[in-house]
N, C-alpha and C positions, 0 to 999 in steps of 0.2 A: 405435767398433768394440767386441764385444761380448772381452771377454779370457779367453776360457773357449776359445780357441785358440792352438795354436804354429805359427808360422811359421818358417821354414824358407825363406830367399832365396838364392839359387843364381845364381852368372853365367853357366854354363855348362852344354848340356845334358847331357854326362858326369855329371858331379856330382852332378844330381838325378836322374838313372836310376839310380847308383849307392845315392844316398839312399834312392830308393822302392825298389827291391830291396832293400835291408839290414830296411827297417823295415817290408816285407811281408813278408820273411821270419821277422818278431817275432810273424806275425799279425795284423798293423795295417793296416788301409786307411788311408790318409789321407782327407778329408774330399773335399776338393776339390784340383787340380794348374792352376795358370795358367801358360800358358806363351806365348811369342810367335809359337810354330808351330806344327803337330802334333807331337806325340811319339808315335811308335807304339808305343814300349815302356811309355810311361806309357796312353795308351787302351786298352793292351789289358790292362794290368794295373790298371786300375781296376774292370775287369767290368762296366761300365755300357752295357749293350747297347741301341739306340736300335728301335724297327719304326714308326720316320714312315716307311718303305719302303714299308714291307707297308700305311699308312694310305696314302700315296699312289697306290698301286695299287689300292686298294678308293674313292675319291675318283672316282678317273680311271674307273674301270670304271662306277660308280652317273650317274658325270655324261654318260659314250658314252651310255646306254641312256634317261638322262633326255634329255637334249638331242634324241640322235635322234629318242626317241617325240615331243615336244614339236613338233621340226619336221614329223614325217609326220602329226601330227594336226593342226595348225596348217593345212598346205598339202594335203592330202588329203580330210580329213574335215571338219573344221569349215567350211573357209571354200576350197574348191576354187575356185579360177579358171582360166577354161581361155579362154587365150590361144596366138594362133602355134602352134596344133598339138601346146603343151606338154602331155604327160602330167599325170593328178591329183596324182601323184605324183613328183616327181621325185627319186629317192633321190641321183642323185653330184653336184645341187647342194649338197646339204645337208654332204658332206664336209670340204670345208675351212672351213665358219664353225664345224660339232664341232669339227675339229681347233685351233679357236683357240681357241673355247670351252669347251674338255676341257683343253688347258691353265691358262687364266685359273682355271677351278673349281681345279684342283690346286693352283695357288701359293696361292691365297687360304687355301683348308681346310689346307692345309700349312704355311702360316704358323700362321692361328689355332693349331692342332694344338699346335706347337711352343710357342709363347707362352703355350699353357694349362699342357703340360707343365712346361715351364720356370719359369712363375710369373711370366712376366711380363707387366706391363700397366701404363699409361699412369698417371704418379705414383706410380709407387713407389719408394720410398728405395732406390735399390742397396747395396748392403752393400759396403764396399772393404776391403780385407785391408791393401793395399800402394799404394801409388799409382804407383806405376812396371813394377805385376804387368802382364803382357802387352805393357809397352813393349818393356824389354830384359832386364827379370828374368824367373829361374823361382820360383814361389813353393810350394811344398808345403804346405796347410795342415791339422793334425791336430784334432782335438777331445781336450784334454784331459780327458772325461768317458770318451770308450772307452779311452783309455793304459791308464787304473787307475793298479794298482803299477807301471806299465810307463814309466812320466812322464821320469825321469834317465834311464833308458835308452835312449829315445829321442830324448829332448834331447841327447847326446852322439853317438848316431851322426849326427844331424843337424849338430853340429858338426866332427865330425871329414868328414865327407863334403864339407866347403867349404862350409860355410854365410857367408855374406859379414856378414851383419845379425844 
């Protein structure tokens, strides 16, 4: 592990809301916050706002209009068969193989999306702080390169706030 960070291990989630409050109030973000559940107070005081939303819904919308055109040109234009009286066209069979297919496109690009974002990919060394971050512990981790002169000061509130470790 690279030691150019403070940690900060916490039993309880009290203690580390309290923590990240006292040392956001110093002007300090922390780096990263691992915890074993959501913490609302800690997501939202991170500021790291995510729009895989807003990429999901442009996935979803580009894969309706490609799928559907794919099938009306498929079964219409290209290669029309006209069997039992069916239309060239039959637009409300084509519904529910989009609607499974408009999902299937969304997980996959919403995966990748993520995965690109995140930085992850197949054999990379994870980095581990703690080895029990996200079992039962909370872990706050800082960079002691943004502290500065701010390093004792927040090594202290991080102790007195119940640092366990």
């Amino acid at each position: 592990m690279n030691k150019d960070y403070i940690l900060g291990v916490f039993d309880d989630e009290e203690s580390l809301v309290e923590a990240f409050d006292k040392v956001k109030e110093k002007g300090i973000l922390p780096t990263e916050v691992y915890t074993p559940y959501p913490v609302h107070e800690i997501l939202e005081g991170m500021k790291d706002k995510t729009y895989i939303t807003h990429a999901a819904f442009i996935y979803g919308l580009f894969a309706t209009i490609g799928i559907l055109g794919f099938l009306t040109y498929a079964a219409g234009i290209s290669w029309p068969l006209d069997y039992g009286g069916k239309p060239f066209n039959a637009f409300p069979s084509f519904i529910i193989v989009t609607i499974v297919a408009v999902i299937l496109a969304i997980t996959l690009l919403t995966l990748f999306t993520f995965s690109a974002s995140a930085k992850i990919f197949p054999a990379k060394k994870a980095e581990i702080f703690h080895e029990r971050a996200t079992d039962d512990k909370f872990i706050m981790v800082l960079d002691k390169k943004s502290l500065g002169k701010n390093n004792d000061l927040i090594q202290s509130i991080i102790k007195e706030n119940g640092e366990i470790e």
